[in-house]
Backbone as XML, in Angstrom:
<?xml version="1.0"?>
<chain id="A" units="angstrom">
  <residue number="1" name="UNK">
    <atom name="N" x="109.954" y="164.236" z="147.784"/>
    <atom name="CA" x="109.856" y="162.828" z="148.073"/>
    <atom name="C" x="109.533" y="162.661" z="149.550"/>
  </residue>
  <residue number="2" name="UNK">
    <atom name="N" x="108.547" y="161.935" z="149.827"/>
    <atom name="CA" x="108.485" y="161.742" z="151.089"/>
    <atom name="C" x="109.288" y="160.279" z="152.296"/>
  </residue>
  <residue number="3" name="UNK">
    <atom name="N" x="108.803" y="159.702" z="153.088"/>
    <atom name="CA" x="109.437" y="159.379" z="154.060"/>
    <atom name="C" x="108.676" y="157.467" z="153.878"/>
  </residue>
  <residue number="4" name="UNK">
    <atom name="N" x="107.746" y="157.972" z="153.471"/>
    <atom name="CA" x="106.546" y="157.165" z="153.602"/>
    <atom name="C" x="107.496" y="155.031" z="152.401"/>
  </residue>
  <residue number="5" name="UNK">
    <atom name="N" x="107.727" y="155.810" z="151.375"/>
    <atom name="CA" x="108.741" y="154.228" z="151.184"/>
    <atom name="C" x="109.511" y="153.318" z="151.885"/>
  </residue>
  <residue number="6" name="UNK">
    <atom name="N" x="110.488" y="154.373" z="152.410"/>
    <atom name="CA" x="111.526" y="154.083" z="153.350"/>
    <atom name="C" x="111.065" y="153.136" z="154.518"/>
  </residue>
  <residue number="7" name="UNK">
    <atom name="N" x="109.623" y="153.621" z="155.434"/>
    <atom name="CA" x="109.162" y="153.352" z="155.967"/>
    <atom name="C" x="108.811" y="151.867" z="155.952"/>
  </residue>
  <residue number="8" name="UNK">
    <atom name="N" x="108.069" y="151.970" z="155.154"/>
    <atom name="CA" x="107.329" y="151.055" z="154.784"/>
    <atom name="C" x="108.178" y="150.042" z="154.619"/>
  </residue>
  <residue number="9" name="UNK">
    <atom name="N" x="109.155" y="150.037" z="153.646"/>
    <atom name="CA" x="110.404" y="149.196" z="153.686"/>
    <atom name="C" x="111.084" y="148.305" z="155.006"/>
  </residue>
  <residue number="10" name="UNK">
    <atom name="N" x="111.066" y="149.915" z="155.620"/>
    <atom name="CA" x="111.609" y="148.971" z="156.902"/>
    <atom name="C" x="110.571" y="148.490" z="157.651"/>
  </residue>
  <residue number="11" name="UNK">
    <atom name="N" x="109.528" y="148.421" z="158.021"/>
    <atom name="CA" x="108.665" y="147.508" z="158.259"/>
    <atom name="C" x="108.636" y="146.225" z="158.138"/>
  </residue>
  <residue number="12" name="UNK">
    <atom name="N" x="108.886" y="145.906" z="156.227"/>
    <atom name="CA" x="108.692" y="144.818" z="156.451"/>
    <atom name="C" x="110.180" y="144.514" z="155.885"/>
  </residue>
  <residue number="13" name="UNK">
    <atom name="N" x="111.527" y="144.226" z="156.668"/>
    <atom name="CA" x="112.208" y="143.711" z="156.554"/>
    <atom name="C" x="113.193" y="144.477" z="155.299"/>
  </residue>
  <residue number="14" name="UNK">
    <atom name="N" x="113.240" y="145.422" z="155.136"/>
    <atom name="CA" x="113.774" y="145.678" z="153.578"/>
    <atom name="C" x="113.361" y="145.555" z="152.559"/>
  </residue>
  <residue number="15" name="UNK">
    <atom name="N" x="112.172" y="145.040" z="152.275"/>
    <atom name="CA" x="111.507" y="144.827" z="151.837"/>
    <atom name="C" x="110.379" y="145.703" z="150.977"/>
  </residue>
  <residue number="16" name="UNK">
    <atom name="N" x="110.508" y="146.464" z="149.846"/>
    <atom name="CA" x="109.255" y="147.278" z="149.540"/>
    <atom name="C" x="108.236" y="146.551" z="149.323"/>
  </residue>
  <residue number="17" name="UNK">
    <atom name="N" x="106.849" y="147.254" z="149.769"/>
    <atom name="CA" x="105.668" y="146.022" z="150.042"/>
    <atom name="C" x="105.174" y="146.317" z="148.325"/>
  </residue>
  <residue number="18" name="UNK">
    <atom name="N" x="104.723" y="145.602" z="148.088"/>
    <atom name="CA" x="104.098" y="145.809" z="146.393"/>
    <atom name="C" x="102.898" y="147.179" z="146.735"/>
  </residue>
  <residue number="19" name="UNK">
    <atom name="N" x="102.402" y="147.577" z="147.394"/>
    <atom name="CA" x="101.588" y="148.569" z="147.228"/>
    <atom name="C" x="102.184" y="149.779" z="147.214"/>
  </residue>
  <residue number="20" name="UNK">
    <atom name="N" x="103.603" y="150.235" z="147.413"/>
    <atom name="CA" x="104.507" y="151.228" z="147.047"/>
    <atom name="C" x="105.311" y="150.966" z="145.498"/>
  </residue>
  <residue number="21" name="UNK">
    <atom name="N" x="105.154" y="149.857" z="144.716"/>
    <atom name="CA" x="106.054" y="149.463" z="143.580"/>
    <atom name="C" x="105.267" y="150.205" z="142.538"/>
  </residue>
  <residue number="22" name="UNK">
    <atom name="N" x="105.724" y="150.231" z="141.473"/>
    <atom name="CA" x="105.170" y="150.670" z="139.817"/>
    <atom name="C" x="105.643" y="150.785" z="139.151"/>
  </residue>
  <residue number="23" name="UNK">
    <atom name="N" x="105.785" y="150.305" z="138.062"/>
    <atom name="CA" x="106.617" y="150.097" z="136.867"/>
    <atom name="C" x="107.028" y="151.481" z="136.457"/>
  </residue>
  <residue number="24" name="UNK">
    <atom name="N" x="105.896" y="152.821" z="136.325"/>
    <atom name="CA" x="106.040" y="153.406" z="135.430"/>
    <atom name="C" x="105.298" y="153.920" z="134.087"/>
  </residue>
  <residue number="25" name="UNK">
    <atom name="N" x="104.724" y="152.291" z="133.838"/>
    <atom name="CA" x="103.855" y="152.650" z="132.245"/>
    <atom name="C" x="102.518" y="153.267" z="132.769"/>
  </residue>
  <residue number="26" name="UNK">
    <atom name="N" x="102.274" y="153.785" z="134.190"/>
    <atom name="CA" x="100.845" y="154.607" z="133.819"/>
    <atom name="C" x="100.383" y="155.233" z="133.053"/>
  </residue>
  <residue number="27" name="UNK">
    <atom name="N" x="101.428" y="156.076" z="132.596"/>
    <atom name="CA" x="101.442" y="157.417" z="131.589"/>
    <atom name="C" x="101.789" y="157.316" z="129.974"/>
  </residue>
  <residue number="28" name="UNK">
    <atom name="N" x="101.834" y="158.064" z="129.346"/>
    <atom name="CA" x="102.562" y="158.304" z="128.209"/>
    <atom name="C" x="103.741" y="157.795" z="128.207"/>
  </residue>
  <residue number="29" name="UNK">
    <atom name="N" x="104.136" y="157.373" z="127.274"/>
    <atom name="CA" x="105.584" y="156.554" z="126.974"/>
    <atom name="C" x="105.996" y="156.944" z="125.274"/>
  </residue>
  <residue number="30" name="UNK">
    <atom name="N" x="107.109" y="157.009" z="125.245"/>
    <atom name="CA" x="107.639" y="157.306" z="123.365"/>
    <atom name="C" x="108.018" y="156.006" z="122.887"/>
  </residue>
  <residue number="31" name="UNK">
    <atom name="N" x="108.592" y="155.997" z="122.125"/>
    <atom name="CA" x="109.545" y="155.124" z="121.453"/>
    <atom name="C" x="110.857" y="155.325" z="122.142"/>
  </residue>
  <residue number="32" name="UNK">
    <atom name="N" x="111.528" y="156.778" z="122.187"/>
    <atom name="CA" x="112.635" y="156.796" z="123.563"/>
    <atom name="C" x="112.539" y="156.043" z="124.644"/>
  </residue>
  <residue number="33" name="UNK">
    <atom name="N" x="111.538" y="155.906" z="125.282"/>
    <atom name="CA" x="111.209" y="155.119" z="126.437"/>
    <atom name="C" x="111.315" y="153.840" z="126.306"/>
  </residue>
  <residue number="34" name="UNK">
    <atom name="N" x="110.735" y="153.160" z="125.576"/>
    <atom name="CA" x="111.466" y="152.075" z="124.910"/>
    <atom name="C" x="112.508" y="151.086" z="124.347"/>
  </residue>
  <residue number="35" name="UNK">
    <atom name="N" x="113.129" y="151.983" z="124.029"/>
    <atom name="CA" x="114.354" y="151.897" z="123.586"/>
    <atom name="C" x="115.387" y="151.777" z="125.506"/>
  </residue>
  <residue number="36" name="UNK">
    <atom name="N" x="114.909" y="153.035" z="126.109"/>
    <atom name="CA" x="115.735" y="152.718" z="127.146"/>
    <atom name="C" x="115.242" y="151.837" z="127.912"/>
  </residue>
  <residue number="37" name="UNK">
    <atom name="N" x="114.181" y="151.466" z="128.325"/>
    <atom name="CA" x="113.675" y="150.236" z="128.973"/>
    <atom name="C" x="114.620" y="149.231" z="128.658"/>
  </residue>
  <residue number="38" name="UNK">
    <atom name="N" x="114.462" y="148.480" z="127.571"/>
    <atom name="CA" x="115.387" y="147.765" z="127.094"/>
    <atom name="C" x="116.891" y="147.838" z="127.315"/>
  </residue>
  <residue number="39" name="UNK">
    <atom name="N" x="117.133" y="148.775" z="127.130"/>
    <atom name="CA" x="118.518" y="148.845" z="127.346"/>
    <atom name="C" x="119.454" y="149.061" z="126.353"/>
  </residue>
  <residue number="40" name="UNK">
    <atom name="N" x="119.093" y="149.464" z="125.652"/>
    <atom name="CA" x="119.556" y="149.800" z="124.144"/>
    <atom name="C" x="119.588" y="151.622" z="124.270"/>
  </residue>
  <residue number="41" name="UNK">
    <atom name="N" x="120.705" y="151.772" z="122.894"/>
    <atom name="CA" x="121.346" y="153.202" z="123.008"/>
    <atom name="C" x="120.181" y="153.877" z="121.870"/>
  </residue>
  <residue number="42" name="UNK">
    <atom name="N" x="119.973" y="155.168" z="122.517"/>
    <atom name="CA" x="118.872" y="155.972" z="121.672"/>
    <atom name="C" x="119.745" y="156.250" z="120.534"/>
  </residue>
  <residue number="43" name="UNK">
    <atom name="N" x="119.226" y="155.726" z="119.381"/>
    <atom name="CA" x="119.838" y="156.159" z="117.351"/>
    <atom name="C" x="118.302" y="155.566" z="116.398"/>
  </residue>
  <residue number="44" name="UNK">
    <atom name="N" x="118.775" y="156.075" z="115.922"/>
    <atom name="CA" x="117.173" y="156.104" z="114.856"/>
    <atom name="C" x="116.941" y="154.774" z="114.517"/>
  </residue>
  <residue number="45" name="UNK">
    <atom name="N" x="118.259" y="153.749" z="114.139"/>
    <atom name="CA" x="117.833" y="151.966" z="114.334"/>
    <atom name="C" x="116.921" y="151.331" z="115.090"/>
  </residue>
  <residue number="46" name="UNK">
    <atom name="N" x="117.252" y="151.707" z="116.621"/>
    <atom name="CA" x="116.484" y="151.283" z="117.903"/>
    <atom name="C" x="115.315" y="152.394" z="118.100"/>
  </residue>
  <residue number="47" name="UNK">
    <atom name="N" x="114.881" y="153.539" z="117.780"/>
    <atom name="CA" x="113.934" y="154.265" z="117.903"/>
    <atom name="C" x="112.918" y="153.540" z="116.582"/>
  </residue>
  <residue number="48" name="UNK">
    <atom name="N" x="113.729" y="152.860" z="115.413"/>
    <atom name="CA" x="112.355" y="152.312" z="114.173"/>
    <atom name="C" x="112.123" y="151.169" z="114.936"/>
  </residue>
  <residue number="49" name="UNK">
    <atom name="N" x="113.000" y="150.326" z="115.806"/>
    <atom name="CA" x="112.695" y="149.154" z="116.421"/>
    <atom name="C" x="111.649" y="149.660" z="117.029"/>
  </residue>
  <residue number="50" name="UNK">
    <atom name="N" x="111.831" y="150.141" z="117.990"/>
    <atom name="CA" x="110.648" y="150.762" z="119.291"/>
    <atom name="C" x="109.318" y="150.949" z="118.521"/>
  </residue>
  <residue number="51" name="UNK">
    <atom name="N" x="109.280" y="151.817" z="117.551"/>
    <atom name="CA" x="108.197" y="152.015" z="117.025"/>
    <atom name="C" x="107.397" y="150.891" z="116.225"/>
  </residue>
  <residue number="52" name="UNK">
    <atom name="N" x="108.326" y="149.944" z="115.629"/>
    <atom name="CA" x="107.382" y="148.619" z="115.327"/>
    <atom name="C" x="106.939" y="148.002" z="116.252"/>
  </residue>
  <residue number="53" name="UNK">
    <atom name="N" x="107.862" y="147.668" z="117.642"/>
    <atom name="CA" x="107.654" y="146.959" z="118.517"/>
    <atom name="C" x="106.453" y="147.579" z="119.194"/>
  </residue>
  <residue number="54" name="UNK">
    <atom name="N" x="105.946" y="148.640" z="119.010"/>
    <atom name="CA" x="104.932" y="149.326" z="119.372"/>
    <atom name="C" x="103.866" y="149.201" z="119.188"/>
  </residue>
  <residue number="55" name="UNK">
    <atom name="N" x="103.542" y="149.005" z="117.717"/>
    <atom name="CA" x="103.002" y="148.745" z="116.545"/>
    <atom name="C" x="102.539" y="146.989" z="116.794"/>
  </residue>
  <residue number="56" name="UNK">
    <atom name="N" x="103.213" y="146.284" z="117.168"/>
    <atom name="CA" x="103.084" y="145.168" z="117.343"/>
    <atom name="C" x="102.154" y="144.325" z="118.054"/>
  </residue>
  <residue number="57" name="UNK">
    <atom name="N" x="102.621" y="144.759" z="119.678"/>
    <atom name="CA" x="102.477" y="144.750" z="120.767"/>
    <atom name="C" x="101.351" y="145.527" z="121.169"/>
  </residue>
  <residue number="58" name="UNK">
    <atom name="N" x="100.886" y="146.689" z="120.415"/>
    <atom name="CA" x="99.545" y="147.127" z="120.898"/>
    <atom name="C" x="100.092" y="148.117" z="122.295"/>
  </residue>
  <residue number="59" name="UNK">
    <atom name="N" x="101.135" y="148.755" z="121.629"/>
    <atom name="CA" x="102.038" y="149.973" z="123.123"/>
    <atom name="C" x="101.787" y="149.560" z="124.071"/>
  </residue>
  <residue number="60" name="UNK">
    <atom name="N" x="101.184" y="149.459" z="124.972"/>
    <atom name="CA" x="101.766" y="149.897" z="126.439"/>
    <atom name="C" x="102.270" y="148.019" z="126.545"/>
  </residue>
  <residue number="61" name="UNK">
    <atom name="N" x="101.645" y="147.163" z="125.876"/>
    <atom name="CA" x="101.790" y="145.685" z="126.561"/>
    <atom name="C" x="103.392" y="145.837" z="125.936"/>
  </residue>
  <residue number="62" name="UNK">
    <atom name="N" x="104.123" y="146.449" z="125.083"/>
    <atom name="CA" x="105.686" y="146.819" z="124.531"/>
    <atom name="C" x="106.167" y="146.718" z="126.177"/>
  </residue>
  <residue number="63" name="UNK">
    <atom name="N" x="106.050" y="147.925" z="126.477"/>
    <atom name="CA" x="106.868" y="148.784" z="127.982"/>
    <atom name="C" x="106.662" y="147.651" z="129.105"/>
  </residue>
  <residue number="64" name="UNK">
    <atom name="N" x="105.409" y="147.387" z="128.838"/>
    <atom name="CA" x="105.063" y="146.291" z="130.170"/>
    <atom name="C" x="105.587" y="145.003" z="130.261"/>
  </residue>
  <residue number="65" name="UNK">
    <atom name="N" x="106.202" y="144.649" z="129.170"/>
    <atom name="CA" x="106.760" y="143.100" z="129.096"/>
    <atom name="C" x="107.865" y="143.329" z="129.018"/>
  </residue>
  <residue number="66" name="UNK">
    <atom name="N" x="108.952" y="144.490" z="129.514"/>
    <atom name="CA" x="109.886" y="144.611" z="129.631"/>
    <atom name="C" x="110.399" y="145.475" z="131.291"/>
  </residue>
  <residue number="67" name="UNK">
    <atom name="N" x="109.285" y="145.964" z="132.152"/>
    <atom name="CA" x="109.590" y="146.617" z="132.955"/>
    <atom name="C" x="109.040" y="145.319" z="134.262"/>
  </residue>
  <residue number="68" name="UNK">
    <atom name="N" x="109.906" y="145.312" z="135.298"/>
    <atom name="CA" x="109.359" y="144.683" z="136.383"/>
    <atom name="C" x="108.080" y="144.933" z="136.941"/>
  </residue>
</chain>
């Protein structure tokens, strides 16, 4: 990890500037991922949720309407 957040942070006030932020969903994501985004406990209930909600939503817009 480098130095370079921190920095930046303190620059502007405590503040992380949005060009250091990211949700995360660049990549590959499961139905696990999902499930914990949310906030819900990984069991095969909330993993069939995840996977409809997946299904639904057209994946990644799932992860993205739940992550800052």
């Amino acid at each position: 990890m480098t130095e370079e957040p921190e920095t930046s942070s303190r620059r502007r006030g405590g503040v992380s500037p949005d060009s250091i932020l990211h949700s995360g969903s660049e990549g590959e994501f499961t139905a696990e991922d999902l499930v914990l985004a949310s906030g819900r406990d990984v069991n095969p209930e909330n993993l069939a949720w995840a996977e409809r909600r997946m299904a639904e939503k057209g994946g990644r817009a799932a992860l993205d309407e739940l992550l800052p």
